[in-house]
LOVEXVEX-543243 format. One line per field, with one value per residue (C-alpha): x, y, z; residue number from 0. Coordinates in nm, 4 decimals, always signed. Layout:
BEGIN
X = (X | ...) $
Y = (Y | ...) $
Z = (Z | ...) $
setor = (NUM | ...) $
//
This chain:
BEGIN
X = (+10.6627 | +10.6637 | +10.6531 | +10.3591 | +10.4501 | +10.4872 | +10.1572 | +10.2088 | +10.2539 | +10.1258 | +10.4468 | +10.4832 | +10.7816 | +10.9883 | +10.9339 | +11.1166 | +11.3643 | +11.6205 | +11.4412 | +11.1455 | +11.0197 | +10.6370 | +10.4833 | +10.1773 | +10.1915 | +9.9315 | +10.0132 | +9.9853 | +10.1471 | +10.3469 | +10.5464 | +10.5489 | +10.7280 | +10.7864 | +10.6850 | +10.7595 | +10.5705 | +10.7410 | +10.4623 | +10.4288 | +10.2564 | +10.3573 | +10.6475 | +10.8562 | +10.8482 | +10.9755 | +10.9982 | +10.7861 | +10.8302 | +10.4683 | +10.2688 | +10.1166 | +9.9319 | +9.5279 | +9.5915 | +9.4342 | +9.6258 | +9.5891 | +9.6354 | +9.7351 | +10.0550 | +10.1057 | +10.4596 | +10.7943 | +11.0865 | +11.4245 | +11.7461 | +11.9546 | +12.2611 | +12.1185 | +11.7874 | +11.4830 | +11.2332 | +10.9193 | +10.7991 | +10.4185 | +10.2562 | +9.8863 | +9.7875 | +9.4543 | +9.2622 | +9.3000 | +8.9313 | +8.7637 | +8.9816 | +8.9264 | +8.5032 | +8.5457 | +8.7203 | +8.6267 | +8.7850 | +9.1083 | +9.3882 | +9.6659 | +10.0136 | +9.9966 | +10.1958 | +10.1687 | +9.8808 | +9.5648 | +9.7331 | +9.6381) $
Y = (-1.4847 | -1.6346 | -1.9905 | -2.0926 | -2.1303 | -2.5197 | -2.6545 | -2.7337 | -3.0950 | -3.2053 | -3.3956 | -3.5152 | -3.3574 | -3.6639 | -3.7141 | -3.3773 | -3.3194 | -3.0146 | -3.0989 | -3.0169 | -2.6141 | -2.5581 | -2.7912 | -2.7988 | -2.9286 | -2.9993 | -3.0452 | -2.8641 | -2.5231 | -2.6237 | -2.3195 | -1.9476 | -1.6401 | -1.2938 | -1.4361 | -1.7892 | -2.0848 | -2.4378 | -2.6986 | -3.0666 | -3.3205 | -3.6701 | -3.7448 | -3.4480 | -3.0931 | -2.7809 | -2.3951 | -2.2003 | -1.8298 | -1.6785 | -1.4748 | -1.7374 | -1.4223 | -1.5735 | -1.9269 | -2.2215 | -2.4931 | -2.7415 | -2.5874 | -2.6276 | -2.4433 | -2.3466 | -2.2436 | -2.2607 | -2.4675 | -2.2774 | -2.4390 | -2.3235 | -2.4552 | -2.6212 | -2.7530 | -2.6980 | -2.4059 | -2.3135 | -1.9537 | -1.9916 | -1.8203 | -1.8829 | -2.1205 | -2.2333 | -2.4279 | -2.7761 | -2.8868 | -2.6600 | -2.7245 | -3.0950 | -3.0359 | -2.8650 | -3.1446 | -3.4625 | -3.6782 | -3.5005 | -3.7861 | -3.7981 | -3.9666 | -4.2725 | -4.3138 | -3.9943 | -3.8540 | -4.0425 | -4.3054 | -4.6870) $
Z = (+8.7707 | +9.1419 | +9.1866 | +9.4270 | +9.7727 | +9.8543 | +10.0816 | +10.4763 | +10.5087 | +10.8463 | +11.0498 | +11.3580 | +11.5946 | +11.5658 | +11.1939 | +11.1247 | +10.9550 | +10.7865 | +10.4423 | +10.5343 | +10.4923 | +10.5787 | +10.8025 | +11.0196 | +11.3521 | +11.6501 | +12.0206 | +12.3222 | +12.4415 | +12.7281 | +12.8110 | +12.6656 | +12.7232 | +12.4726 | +12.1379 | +12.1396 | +12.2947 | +12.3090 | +12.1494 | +12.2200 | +12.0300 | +12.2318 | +11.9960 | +12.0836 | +12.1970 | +11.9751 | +11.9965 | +11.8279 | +11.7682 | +11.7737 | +11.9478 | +12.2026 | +12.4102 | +12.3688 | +12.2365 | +12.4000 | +12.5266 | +12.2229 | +11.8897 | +11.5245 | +11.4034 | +11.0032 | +10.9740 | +10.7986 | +10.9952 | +11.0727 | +11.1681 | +11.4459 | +11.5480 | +11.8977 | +11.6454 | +11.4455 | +11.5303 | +11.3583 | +11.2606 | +11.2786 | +11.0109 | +11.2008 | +11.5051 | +11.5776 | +11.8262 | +11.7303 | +11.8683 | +11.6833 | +11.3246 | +11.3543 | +11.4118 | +11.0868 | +10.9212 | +11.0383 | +10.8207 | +10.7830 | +10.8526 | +11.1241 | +10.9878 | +11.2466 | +11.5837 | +11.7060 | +11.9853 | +12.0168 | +11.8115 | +11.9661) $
setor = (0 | 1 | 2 | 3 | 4 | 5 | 6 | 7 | 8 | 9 | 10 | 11 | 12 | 13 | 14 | 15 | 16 | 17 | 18 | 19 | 20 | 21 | 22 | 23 | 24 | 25 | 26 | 27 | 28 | 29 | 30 | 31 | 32 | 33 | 34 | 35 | 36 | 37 | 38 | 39 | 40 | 41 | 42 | 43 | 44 | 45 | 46 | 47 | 48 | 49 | 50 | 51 | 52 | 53 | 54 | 55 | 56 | 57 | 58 | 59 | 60 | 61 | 62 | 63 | 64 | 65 | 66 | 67 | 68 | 69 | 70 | 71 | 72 | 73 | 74 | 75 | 76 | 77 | 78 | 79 | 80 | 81 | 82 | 83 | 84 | 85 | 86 | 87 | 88 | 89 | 90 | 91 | 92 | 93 | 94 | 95 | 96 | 97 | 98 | 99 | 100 | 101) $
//
């Protein structure tokens, strides 16, 4: 019997850490190339190894984090336009201090 898969805890880029497995981030695509896009969400910037080909420039990453030796990178299982996921949940919660944070 498989044990359920643990839920994506949202995190800010700062906040993470080598404990932590699947996370969901937000920020914007700053850079891409083959496969990979580097994300930033004001508290830090991290590489992300997906597909970035049609994404808009701020979106919502579901993934699992992977160490390498130079740092942390996240294998997106989805991404999705951040605008559009946070009309459909209005009251969803941020952790505080990170973008649009007074």
């Amino acid at each position: 019997l498989m044990e359920p898969r643990k839920p994506f805890v949202d995190k800010y880029i700062k906040d993470l850490s080598h404990d932590d497995t699947f996370v969901s981030l937000s920020g914007v695509v700053v850079s891409r190339s083959d496969g990979s896009f580097v994300l930033d969400d004001g508290t830090g910037e991290i590489p992300v190894i997906f597909d970035a080909g049609e994404l808009p420039s701020y979106v919502r990453v579901f993934g699992r984090l992977l160490p390498y030796e130079d740092g942390l990178r996240l294998q997106a299982d989805s991404a999705r336009h951040a605008a559009l996921l946070l009309r459909q949940h209005p009251f969803r919660e941020r952790p505080a201090g990170g973008v649009g944070s007074p």
